[in-house]
C-alpha positions as semicolon CSV with decimal commas, in nm:
position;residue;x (nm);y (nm);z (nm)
1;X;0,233;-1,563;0,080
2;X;0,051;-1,623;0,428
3;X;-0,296;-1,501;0,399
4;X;-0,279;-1,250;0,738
5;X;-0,519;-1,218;1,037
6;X;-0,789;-0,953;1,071
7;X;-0,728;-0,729;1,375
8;X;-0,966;-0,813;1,701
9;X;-1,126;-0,434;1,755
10;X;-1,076;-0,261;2,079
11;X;-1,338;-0,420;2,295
12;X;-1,207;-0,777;2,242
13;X;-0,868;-0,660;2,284
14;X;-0,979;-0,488;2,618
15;X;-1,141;-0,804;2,754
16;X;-0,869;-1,026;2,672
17;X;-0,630;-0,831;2,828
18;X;-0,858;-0,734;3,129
19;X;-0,878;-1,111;3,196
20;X;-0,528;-1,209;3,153
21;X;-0,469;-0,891;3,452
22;X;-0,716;-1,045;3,673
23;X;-0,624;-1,424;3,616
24;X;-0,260;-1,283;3,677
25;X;-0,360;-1,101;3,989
26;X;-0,548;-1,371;4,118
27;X;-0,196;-1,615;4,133
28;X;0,002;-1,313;4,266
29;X;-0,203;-1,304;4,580
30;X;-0,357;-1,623;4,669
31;X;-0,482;-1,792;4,979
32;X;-0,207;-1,971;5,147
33;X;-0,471;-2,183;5,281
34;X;-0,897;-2,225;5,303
35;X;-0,816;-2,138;5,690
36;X;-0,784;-1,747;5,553
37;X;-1,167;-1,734;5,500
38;X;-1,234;-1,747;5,833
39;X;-1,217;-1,361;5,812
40;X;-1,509;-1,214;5,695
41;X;-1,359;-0,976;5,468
42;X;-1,112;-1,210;5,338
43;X;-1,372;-1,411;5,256
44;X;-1,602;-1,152;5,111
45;X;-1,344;-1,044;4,913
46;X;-1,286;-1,393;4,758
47;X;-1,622;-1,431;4,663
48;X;-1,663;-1,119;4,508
49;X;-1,317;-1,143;4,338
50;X;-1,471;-1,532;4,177
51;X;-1,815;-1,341;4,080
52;X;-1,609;-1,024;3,913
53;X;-1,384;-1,289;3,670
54;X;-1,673;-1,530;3,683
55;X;-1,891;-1,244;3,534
56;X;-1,587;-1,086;3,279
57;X;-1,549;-1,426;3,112
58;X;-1,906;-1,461;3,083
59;X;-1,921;-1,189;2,907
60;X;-1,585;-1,257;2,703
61;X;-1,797;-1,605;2,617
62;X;-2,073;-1,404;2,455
63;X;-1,893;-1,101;2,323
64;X;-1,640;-1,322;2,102
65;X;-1,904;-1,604;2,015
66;X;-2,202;-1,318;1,926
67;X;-2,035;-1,005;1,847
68;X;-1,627;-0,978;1,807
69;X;-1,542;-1,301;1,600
70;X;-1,370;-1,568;1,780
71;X;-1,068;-1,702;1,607
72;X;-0,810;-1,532;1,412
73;X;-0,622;-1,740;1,253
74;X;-0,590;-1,714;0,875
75;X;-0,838;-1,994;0,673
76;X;-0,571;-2,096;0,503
77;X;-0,358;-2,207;0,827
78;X;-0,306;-2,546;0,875
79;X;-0,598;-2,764;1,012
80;X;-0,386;-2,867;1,333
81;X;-0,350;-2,507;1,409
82;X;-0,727;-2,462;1,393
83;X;-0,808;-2,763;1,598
84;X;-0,510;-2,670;1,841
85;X;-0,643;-2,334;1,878
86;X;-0,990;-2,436;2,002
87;X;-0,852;-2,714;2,210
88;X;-0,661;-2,440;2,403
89;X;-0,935;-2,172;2,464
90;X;-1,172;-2,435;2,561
91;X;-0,922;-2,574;2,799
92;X;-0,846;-2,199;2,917
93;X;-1,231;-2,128;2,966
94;X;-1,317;-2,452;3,113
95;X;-0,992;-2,395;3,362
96;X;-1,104;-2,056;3,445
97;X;-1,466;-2,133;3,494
98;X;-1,361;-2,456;3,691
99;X;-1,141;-2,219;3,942
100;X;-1,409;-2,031;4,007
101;X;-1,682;-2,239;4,051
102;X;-1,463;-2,439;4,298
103;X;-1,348;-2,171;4,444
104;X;-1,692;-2,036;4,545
105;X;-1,790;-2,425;4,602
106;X;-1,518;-2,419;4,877
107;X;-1,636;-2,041;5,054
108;X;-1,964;-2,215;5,037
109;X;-1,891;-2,511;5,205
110;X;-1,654;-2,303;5,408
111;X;-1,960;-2,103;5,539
112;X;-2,195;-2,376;5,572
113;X;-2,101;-2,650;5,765
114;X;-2,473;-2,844;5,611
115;X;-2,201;-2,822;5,279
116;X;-1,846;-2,919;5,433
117;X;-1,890;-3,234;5,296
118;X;-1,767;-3,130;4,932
119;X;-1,507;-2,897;5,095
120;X;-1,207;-3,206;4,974
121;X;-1,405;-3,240;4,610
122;X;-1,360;-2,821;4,561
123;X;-1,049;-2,837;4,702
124;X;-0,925;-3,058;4,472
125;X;-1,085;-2,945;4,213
126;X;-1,005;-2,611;4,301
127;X;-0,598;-2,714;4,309
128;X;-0,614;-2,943;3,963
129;X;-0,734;-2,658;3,763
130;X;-0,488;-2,393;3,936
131;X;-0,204;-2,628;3,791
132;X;-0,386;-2,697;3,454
133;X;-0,461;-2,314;3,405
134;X;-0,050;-2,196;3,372
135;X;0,029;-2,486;3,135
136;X;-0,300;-2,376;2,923
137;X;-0,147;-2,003;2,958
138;X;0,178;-2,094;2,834
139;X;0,053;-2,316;2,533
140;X;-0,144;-1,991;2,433
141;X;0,180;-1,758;2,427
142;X;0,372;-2,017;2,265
143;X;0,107;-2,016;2,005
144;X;0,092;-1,671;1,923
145;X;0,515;-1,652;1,921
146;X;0,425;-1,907;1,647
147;X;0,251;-1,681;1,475
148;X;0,468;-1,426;1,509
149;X;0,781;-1,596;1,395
150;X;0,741;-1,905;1,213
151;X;0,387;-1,782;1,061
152;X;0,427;-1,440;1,023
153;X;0,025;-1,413;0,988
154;X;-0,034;-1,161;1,192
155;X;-0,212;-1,313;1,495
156;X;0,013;-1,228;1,778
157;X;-0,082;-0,886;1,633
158;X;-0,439;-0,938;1,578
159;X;-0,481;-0,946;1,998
160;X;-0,181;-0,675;2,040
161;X;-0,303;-0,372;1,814
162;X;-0,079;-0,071;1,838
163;X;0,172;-0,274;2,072
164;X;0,268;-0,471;1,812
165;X;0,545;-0,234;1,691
166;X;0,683;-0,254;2,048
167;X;0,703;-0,603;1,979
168;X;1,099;-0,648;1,834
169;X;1,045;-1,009;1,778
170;X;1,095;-1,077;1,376
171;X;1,015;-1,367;1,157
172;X;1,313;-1,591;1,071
173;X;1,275;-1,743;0,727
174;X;1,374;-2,103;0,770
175;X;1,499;-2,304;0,448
């Protein structure tokens, strides 16, 4: 029997969820190009937009490490899983904090023309993590479909709650 995952309480939940919506929101509407922030509130908006996720996975970073628990995967899982996990949401936090920090690098250099120099570096920073962050994404909900159906452990459910019993998806025993 598969030793299963202790639920992540509400607050965790919240912020994971909170961030997936604004990571989400932020590849629904992008800037077709840097040329956009030559409008004020387009670029106040950006900035503020970087600072608001910028700030929520801050926080995130210290509420899991300090207060909610970070991982949830059963002890007994397999080491791989364990080591997979991490390498994932440090990729997904370095990704995130990479998009931002380039992102403001490029308003900044935008606004500044003392900083257009590093205008190509954030760019292409900016653009390598954009790809990197999806691929990151996806690895993480193939994970917890893992869970869910080869596993069975719980952990898709752990980061769900309540939802999970809108969640159809069933365990397949495999011989």
């Amino acid at each position: 029997m598969t030793t299963q995952a202790k639920p992540h309480g509400f607050i965790t939940r919240g912020i994971h969820w909170a961030s997936g919506a604004l990571i989400g929101y932020g590849y629904l509407k992008g800037l077709e190009s840097a040329e956009q922030l030559n409008d004020p509130a387009v670029l106040q908006f950006e900035v503020l937009y970087a600072l608001a996720i910028a700030a929520l996975f801050a926080v995130r970073s210290m509420w899991t490490r300090y207060l909610g628990g970070t991982t949830r995967l059963p002890e007994d899982a397999p080491r791989w899983e364990h080591w997979a996990s991490r390498l994932v949401h440090t990729g997904l936090y370095a990704s995130v904090f990479g998009v931002v920090l380039s992102g403001l690098g490029i308003a900044a250099a935008h606004s500044y023309a003392a900083l257009s120099g590093l205008m190509g570096m954030m760019e292409a920073l900016h653009e390598g993590t954009l790809v990197v962050l999806p691929v990151l994404l996806v690895l993480h909900i193939v994970g917890a479909l893992w869970h869910k159906l080869v596993r069975g452990d719980g952990v898709l459910e752990s980061m769900t709650g309540r939802l999970s019993g809108l969640i159809r998806l069933r365990r397949r025993t495999i011989l």
